[in-house]
C-alpha positions as CSV (number, residue, x, y, z in Angstrom):
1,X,82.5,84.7,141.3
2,X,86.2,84.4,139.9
3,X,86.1,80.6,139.6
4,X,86.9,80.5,135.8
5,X,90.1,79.4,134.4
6,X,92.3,79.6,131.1
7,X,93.8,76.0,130.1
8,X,96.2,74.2,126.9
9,X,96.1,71.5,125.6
10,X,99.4,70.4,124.5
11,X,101.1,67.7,121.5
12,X,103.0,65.5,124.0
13,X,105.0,64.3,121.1
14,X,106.1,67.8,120.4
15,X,105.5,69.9,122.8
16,X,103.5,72.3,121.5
17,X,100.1,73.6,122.4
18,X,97.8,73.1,120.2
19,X,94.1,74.0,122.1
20,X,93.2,76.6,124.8
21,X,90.2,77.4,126.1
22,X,88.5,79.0,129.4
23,X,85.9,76.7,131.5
24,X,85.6,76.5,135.3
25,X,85.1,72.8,137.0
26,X,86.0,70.2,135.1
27,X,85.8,72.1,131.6
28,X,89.2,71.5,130.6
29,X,88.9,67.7,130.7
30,X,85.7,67.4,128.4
31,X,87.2,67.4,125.2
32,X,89.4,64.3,126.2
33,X,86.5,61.9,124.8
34,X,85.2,64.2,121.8
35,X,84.6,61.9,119.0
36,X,84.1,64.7,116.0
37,X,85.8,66.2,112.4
38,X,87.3,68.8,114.5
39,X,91.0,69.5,114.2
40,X,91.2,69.6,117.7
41,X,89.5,66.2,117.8
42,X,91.6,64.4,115.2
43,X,95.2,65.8,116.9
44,X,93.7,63.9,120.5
45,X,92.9,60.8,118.7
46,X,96.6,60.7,116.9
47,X,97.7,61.6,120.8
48,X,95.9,58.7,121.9
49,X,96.9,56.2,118.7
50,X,100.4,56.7,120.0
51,X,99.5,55.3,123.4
52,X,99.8,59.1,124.7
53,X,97.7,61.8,126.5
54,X,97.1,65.6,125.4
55,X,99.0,67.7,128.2
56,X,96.3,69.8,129.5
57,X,97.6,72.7,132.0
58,X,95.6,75.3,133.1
59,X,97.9,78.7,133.0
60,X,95.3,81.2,134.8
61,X,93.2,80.9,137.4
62,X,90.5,83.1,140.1
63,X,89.2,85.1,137.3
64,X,86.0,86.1,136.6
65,X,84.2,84.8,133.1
66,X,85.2,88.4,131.4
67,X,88.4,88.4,132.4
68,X,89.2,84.4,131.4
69,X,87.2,85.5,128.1
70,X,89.8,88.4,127.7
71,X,92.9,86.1,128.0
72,X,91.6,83.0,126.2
73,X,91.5,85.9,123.3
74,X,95.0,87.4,123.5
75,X,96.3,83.9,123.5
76,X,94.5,82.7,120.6
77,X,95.3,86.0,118.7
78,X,99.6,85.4,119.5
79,X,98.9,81.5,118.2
80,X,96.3,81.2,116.3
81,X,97.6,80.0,113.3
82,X,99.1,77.2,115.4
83,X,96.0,76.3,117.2
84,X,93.1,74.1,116.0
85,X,90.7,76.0,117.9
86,X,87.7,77.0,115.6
87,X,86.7,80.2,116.8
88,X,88.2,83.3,117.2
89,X,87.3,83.7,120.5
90,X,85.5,86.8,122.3
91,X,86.6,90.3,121.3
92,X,87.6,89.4,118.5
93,X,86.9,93.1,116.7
94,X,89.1,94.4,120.0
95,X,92.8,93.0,118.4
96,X,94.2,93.5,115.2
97,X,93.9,91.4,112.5
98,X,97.2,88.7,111.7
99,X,99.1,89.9,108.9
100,X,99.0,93.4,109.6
101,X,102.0,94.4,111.7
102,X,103.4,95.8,108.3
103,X,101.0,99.1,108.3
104,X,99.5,101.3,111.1
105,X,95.7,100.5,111.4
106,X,93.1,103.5,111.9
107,X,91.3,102.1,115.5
108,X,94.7,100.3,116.4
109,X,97.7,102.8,115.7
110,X,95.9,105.8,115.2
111,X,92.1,107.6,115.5
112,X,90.9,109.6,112.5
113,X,89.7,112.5,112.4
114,X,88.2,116.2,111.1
115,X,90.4,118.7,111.1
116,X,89.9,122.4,110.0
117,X,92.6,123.7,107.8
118,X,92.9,127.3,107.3
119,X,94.4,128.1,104.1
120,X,96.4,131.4,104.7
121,X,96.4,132.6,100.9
122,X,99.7,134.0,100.3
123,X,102.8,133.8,98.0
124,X,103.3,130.3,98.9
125,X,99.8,129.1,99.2
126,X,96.7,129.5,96.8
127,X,93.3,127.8,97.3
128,X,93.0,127.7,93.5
129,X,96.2,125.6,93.3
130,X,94.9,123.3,95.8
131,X,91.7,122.3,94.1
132,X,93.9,121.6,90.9
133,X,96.4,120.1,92.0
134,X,95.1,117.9,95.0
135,X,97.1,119.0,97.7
136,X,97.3,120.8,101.3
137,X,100.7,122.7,102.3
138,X,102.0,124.3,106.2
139,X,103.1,127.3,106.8
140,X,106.4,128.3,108.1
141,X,105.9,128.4,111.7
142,X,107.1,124.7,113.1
143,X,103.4,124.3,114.9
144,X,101.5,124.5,111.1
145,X,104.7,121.9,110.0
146,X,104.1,120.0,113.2
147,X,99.9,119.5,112.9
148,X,100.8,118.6,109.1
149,X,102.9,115.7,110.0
150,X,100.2,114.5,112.1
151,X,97.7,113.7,109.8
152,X,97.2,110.1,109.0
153,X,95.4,108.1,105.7
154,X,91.8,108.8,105.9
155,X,91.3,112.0,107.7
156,X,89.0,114.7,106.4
157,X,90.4,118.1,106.1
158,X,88.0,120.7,106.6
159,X,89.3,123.9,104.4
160,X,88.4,127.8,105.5
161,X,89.2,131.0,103.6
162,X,89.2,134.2,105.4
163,X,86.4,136.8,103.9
164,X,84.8,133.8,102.4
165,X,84.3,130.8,105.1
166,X,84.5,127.2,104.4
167,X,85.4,126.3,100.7
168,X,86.3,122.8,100.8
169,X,86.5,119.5,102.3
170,X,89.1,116.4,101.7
171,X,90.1,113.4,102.4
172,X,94.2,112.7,103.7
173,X,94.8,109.7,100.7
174,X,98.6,109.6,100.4
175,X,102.0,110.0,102.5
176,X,103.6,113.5,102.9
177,X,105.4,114.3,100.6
178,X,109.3,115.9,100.3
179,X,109.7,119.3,99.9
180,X,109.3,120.4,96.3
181,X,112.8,122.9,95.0
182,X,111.9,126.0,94.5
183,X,113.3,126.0,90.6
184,X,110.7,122.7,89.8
185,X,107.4,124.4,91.0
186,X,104.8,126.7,89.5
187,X,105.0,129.7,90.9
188,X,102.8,129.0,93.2
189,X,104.1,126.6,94.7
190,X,107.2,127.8,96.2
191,X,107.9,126.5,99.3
192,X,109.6,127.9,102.4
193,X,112.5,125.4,103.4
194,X,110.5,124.4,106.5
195,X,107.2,123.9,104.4
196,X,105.5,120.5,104.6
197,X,103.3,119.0,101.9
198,X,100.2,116.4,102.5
199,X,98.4,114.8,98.9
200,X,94.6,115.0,98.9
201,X,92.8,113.9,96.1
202,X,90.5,116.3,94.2
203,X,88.8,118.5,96.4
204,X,85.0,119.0,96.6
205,X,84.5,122.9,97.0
206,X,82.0,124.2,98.3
């Protein structure tokens, strides 16, 4: 039955919420007369010493115990930090952890993944170079530059050489990197003007 709710508690002498929680009945009133250590306990009975009572609202209603679960989480994930609530909440391993809006996460901003890599030997590529060096290049053509820029931290590169099969496996470690003049590389690392670069560490042949 959708008879669950979300409700706050809110600072009457401030204004700001301070508690939420989901409950159906008369839930949201039951921590009114909590006599323990808890934060949440201590803020009610400084409410109460100044002859005030908590705010409590409820701010969704009609949902089912899931779905009051799910919002009581996103709520106490925007505020937590402000909140005296003790847990986490449900689904906690579903949203991202605070302090981390400054870097994509792998599960949140992107999947990882294996990805075969065929090396092309050429002029501009050489396996031998890659082992040594740490390193992955694209071809050319704009689709080997564009599957380049899509790899993220963490993915494994899978790497095949014609005549010879699989050689080598890596792990994406480091950011692209810019395009390397011609007149600074070894020889074999010249790199067509379109070519893009991705930094592995050393690689495990095969």
């Amino acid at each position: 039955m959708n008879n669950y709710y979300v409700y706050v508690y809110i600072d009457p002498r401030n204004f700001k919420e301070f508690y939420y929680g989901k409950g159906k009945g008369s839930r949201k009133d039951a921590h009114l007369g909590e006599d323990s250590d808890s934060e949440k306990s201590k803020r009610i009975k400084a409410i109460h010493a100044e002859g005030l009572s908590p705010i409590v609202r409820v701010i969704a209603r009609n949902l089912s115990e899931h779905d009051a679960l799910l919002v009581e989480k996103t709520l106490l994930w925007k505020l937590g930090k402000q909140l005296t609530n003790i847990s986490s909440g449900h689904y906690a391993a579903n949203f991202r952890p605070h302090d981390a809006l400054h870097k994509k996460l792998s599960g949140f901003d992107f999947q990882n993944g294996l990805y075969y890599y065929n090396v092309g030997e050429g002029h501009h590529r050489n396996w031998d170079d890659y082992i040594r060096y740490g390193f992955i290049s694209a071809g050319r053509a704009p689709r080997f530059r564009d599957a380049m820029l899509g790899l993220e931290e963490g993915d494994i590169v899978a790497a095949y050489l014609k005549r010879r099969g699989f050689v080598g496996i890596g792990a994406y470690s480091r950011p692209r990197l810019p395009l390397i003049p011609d007149e600074a590389c070894h020889p074999f690392h010249a790199k067509a003007a379109t070519d893009s670069t991705a930094k592995l560490p050393p690689w495990q042949a095969a």
